[in-house]
BALOBA-1460 file (C-alpha; in Angstrom, 3 decimals):
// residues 222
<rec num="1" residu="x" x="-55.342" y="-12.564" z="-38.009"/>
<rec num="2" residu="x" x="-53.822" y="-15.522" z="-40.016"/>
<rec num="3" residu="x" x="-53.199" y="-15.503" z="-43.561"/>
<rec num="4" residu="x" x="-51.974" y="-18.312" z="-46.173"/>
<rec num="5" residu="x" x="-51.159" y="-18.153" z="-49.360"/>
<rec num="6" residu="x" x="-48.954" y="-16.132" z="-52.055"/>
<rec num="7" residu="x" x="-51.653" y="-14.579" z="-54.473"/>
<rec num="8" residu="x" x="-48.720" y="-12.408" z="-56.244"/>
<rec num="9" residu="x" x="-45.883" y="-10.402" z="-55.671"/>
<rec num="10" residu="x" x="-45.047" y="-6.888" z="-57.835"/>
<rec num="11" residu="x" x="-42.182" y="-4.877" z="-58.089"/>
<rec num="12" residu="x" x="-40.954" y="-1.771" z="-59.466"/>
<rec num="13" residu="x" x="-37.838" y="0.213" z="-59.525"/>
<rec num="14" residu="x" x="-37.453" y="4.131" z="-58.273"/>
<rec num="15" residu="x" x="-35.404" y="6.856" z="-59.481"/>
<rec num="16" residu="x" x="-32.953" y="8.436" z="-56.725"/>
<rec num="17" residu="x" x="-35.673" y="10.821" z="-55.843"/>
<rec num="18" residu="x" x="-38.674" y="7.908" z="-55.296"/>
<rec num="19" residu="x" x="-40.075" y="8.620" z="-58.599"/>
<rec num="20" residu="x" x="-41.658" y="5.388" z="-60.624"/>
<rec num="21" residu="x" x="-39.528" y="4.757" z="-63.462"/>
<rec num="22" residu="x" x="-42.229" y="3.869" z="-66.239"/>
<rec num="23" residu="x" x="-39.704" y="2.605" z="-69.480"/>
<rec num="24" residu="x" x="-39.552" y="-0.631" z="-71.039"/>
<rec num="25" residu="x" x="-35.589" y="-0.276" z="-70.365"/>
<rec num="26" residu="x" x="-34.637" y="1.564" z="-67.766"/>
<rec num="27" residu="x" x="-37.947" y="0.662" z="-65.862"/>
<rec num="28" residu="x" x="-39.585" y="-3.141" z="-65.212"/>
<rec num="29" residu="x" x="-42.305" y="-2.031" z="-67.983"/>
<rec num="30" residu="x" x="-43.651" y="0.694" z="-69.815"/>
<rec num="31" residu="x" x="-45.783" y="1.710" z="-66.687"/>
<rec num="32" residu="x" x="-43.271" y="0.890" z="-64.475"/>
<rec num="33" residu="x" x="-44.571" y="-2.092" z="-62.346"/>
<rec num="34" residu="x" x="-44.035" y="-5.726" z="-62.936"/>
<rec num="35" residu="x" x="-46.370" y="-8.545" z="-61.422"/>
<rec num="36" residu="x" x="-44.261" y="-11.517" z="-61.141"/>
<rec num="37" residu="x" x="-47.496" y="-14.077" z="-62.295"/>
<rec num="38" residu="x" x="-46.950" y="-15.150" z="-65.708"/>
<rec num="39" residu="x" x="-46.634" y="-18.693" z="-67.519"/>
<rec num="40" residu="x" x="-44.604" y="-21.015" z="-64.580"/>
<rec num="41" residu="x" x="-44.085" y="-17.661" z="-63.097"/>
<rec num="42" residu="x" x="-44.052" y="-16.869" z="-59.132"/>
<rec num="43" residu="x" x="-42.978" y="-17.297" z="-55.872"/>
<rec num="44" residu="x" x="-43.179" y="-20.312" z="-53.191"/>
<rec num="45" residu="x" x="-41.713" y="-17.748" z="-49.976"/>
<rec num="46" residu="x" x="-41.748" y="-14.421" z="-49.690"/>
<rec num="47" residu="x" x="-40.184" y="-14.476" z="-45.650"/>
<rec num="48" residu="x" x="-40.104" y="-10.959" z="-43.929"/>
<rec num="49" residu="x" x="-37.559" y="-10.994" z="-40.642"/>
<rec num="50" residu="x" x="-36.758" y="-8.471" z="-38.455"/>
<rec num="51" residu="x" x="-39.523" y="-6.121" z="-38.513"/>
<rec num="52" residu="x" x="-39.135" y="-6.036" z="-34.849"/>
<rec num="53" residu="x" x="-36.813" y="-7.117" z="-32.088"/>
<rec num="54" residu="x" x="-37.936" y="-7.953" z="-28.528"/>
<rec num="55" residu="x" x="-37.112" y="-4.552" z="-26.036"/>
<rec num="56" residu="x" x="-34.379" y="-3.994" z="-23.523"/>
<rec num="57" residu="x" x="-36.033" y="-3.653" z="-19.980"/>
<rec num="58" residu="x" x="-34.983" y="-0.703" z="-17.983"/>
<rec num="59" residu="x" x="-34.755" y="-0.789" z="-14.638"/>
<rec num="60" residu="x" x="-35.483" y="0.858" z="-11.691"/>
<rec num="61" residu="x" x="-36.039" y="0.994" z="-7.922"/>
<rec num="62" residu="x" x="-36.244" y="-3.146" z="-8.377"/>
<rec num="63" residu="x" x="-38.929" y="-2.983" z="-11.027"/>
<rec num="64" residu="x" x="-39.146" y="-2.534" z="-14.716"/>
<rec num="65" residu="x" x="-39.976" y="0.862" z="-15.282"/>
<rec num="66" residu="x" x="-39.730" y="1.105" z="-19.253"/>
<rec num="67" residu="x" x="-38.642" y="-0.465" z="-22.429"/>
<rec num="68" residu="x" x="-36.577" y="0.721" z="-24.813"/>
<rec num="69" residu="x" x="-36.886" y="-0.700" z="-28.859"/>
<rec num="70" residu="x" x="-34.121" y="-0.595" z="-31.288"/>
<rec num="71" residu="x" x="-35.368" y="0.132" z="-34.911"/>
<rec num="72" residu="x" x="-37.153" y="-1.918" z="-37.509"/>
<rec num="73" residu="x" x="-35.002" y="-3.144" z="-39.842"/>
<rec num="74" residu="x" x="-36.818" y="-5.898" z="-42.275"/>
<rec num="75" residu="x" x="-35.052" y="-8.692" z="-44.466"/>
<rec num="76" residu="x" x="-37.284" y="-10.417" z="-47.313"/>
<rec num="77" residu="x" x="-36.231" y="-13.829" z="-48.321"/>
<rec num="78" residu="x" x="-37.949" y="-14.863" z="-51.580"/>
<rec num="79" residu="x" x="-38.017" y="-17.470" z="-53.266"/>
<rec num="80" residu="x" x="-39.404" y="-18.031" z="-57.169"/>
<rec num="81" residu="x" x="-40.963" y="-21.255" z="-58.707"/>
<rec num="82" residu="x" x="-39.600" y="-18.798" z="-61.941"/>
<rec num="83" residu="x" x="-39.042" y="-15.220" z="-62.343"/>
<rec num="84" residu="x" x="-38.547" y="-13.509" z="-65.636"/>
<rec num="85" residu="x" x="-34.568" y="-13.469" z="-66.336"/>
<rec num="86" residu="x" x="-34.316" y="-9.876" z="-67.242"/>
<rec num="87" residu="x" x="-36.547" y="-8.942" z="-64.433"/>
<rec num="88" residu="x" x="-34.424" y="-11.260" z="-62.066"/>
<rec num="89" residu="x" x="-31.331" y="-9.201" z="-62.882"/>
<rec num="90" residu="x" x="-32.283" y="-5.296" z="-62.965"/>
<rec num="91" residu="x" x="-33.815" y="-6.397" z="-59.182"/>
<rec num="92" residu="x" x="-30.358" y="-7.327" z="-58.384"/>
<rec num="93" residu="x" x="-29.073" y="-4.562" z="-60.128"/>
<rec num="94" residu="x" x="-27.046" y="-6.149" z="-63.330"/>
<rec num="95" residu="x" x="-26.819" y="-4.282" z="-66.357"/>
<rec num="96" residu="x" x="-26.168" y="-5.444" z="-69.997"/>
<rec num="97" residu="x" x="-22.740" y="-5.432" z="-71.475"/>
<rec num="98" residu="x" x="-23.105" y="-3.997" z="-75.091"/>
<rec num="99" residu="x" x="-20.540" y="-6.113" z="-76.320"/>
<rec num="100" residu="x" x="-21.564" y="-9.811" z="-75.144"/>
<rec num="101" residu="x" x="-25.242" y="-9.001" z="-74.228"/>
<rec num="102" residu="x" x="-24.388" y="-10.604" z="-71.119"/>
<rec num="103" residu="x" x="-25.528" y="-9.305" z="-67.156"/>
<rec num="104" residu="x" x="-22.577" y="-8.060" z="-64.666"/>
<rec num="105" residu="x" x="-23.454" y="-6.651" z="-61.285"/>
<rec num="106" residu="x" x="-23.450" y="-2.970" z="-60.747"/>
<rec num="107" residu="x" x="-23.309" y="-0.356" z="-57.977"/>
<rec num="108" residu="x" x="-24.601" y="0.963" z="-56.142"/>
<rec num="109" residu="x" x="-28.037" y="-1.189" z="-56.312"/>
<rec num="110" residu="x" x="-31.381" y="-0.129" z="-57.860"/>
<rec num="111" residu="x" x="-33.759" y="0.922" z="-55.568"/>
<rec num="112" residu="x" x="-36.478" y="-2.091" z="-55.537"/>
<rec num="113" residu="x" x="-40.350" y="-0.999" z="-54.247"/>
<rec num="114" residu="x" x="-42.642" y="-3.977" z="-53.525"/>
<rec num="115" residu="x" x="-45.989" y="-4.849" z="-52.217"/>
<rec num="116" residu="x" x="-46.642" y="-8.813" z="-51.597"/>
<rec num="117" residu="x" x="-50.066" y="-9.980" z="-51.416"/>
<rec num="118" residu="x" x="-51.375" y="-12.756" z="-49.538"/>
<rec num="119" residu="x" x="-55.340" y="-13.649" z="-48.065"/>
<rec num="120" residu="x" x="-57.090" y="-14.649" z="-44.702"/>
<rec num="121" residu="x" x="-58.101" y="-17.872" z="-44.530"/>
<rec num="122" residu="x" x="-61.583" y="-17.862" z="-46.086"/>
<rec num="123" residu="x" x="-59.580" y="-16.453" z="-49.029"/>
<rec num="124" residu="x" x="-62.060" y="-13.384" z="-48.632"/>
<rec num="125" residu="x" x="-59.643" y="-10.648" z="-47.599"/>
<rec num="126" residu="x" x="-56.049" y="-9.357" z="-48.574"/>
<rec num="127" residu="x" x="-53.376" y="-8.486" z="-47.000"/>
<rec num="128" residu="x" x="-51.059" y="-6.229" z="-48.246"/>
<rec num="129" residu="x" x="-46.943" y="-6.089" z="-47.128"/>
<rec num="130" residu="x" x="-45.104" y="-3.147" z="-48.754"/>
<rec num="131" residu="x" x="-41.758" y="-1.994" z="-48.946"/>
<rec num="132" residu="x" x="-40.436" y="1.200" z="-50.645"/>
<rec num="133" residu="x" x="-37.291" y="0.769" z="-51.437"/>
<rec num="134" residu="x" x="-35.307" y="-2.640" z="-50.990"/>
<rec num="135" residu="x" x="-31.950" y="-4.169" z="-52.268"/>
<rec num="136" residu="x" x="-31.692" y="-7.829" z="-53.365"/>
<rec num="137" residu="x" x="-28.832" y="-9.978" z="-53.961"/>
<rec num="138" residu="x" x="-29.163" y="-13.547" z="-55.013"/>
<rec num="139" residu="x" x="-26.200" y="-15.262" z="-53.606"/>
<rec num="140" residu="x" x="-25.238" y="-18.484" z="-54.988"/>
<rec num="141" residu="x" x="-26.247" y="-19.829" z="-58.586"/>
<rec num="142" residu="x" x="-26.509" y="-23.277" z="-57.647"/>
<rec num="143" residu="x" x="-26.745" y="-26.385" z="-60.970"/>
<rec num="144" residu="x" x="-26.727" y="-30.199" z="-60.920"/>
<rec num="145" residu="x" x="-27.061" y="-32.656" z="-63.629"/>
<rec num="146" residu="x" x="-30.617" y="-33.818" z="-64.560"/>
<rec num="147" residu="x" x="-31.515" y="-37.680" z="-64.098"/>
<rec num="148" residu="x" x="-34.274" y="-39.514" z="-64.283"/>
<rec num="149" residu="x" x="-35.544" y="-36.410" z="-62.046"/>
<rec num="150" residu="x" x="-35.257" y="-33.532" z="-63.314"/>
<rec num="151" residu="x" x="-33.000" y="-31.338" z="-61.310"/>
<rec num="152" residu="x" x="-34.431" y="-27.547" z="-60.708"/>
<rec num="153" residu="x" x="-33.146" y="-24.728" z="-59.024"/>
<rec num="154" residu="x" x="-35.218" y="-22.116" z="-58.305"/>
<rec num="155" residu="x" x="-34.367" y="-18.336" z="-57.537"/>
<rec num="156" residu="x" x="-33.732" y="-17.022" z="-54.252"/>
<rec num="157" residu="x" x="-33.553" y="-13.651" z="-53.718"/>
<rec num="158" residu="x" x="-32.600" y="-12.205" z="-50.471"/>
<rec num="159" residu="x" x="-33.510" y="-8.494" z="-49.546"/>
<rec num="160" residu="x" x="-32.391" y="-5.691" z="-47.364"/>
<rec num="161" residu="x" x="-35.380" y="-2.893" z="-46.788"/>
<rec num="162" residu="x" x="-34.014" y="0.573" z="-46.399"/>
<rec num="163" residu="x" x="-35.286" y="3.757" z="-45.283"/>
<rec num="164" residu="x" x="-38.455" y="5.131" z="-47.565"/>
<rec num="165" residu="x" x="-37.309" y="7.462" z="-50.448"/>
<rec num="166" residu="x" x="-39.431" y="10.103" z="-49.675"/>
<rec num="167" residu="x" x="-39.857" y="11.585" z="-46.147"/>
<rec num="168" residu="x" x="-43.748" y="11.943" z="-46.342"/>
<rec num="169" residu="x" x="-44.460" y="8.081" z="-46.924"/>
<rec num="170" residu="x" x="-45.246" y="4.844" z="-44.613"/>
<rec num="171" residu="x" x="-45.678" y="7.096" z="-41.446"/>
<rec num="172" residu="x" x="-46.846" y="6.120" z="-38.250"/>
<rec num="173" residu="x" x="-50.357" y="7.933" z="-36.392"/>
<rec num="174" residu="x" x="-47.256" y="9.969" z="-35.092"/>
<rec num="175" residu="x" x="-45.299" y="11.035" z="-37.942"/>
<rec num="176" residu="x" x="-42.462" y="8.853" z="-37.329"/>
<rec num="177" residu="x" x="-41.665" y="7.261" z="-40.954"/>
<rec num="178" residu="x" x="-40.969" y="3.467" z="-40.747"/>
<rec num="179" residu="x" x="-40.145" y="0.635" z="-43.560"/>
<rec num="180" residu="x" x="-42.668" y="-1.644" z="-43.233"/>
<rec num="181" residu="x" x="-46.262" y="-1.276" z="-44.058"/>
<rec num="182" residu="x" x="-49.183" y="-3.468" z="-43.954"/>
<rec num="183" residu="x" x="-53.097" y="-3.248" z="-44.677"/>
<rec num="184" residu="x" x="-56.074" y="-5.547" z="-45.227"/>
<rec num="185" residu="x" x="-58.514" y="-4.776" z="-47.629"/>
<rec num="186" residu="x" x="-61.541" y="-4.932" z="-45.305"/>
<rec num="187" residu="x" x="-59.890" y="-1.881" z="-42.966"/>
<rec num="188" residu="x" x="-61.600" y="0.979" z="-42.477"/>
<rec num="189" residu="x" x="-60.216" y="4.036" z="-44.720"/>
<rec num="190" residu="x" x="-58.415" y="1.077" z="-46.704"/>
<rec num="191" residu="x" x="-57.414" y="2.904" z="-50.356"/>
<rec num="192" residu="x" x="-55.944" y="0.109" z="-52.858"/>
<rec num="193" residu="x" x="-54.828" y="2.798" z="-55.428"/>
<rec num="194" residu="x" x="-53.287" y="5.331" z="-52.911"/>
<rec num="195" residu="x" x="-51.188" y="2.301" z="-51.273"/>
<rec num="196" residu="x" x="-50.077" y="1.383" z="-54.725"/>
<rec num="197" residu="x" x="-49.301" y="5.531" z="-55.325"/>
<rec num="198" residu="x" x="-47.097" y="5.256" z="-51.825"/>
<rec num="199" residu="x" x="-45.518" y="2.441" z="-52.442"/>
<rec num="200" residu="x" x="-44.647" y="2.203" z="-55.836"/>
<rec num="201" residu="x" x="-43.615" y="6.110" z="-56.083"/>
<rec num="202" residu="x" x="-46.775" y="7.721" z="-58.175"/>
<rec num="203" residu="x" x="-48.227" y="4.810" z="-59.548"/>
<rec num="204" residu="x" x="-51.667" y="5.123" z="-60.901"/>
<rec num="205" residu="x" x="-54.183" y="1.897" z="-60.365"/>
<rec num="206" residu="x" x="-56.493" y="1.588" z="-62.622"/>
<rec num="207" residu="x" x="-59.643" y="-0.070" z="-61.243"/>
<rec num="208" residu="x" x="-61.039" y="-3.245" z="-63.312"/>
<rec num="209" residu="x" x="-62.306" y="-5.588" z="-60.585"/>
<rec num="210" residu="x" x="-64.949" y="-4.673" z="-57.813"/>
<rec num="211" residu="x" x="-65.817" y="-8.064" z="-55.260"/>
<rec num="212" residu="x" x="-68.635" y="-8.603" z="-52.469"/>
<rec num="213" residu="x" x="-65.870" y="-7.457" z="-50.098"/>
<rec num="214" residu="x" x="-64.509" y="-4.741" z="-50.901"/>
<rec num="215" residu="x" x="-63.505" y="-2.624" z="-54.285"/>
<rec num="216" residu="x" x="-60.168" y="-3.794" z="-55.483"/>
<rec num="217" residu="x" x="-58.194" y="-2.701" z="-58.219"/>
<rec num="218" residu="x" x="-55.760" y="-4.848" z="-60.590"/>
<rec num="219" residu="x" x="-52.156" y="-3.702" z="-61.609"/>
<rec num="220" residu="x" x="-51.360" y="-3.802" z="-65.446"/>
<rec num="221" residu="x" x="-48.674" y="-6.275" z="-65.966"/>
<rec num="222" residu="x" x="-46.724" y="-3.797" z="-68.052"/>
């Protein structure tokens, strides 16, 4: 089905083990999420590549007799109207030097979990795109000189999806863990709260908001 739209994007960040870290300073909040949707806050793109790649024929006897498929290996491309500085930089993995109270990159990178959520059409369903555990980088800073325009730049984040952190998450019907997942809300056996528990390693959704549709469930911005 088509979709449109960017209704929000939230993050967290896991412990080595794909635990939630829920701290105000080692964590993105005190219950360990962060929904990038404040004042002038979110994103424009949030770009997925590579989930799959077309299949290498094999043949045989004159005729193509199978196809073999390499594995999925997703990039995320995002880009912010504004994201929250501090959050911008534990994504990326930049710690605070106790002398200057400036952020210097750090490795190895934090371990980034993140479901983005967009709608059909009619704006009546969700779709849901999660990733357990992704590194960003932002590569360039870029500034120019304001005139009678002002001149913005707005974050761009570029991601690399890894393998899930724990082996019993985003399996397929046949066991074989992948690390991509996607889900619309109107799917049968659809579970908002146990996708955010998957995902975002233990998370507990509260639920505050029930539609025509379907039952849905809205993250605490921490």
């Amino acid at each position: 089905m088509s979709k449109h739209n960017i209704v929000k994007a939230t993050f967290a960040l896991l412990d080595d083990n794909g635990d939630l870290i829920k701290d105000a300073t080692k964590g993105l909040s005190t219950d360990g999420i962060y929904v990038a949707d404040h004042q002038g806050e979110g994103f424009s793109q949030i770009n997925v590549s590579a989930i799959e790649a077309a299949g290498t024929a094999g043949w045989g006897n004159g005729q193509i007799k199978r196809v073999s498929y390499g594995k999925s290996m997703p990039t995320l491309a995002l880009t912010a109207l504004d994201l929250n500085f501090k959050i911008n930089q534990m994504l990326k993995g930049f710690t605070q030097n106790a002398n200057t109270g400036s952020w210097v990159r750090q490795l190895p990178k934090p371990h980034v979990a993140m479901i983005a959520e967009s709608q059909s059409l009619d704006g009546d369903i969700s779709i849901y795109e999660c990733f357990n555990n992704i590194e960003f980088v932002e590569e360039a800073s870029n500034n120019s000189t304001d005139t009678n325009s002002e001149a913005a730049y707005s974050t761009a984040l570029n991601g690399t999806v890894l393998t899930p952190l724990k082996p019993n998450i985003f399996l397929a019907a046949n066991g074989v863990q992948q690390p991509y997942m996607i889900a619309k809300s109107t799917d049968t056996g659809f579970d908002l709260a146990k996708l955010y528990a998957e995902t975002f390693g233990g998370y507990v959704l509260n639920p505050t908001i029930t539609t025509t549709t379907t039952t849905t469930t809205k993250p605490s911005n921490g």
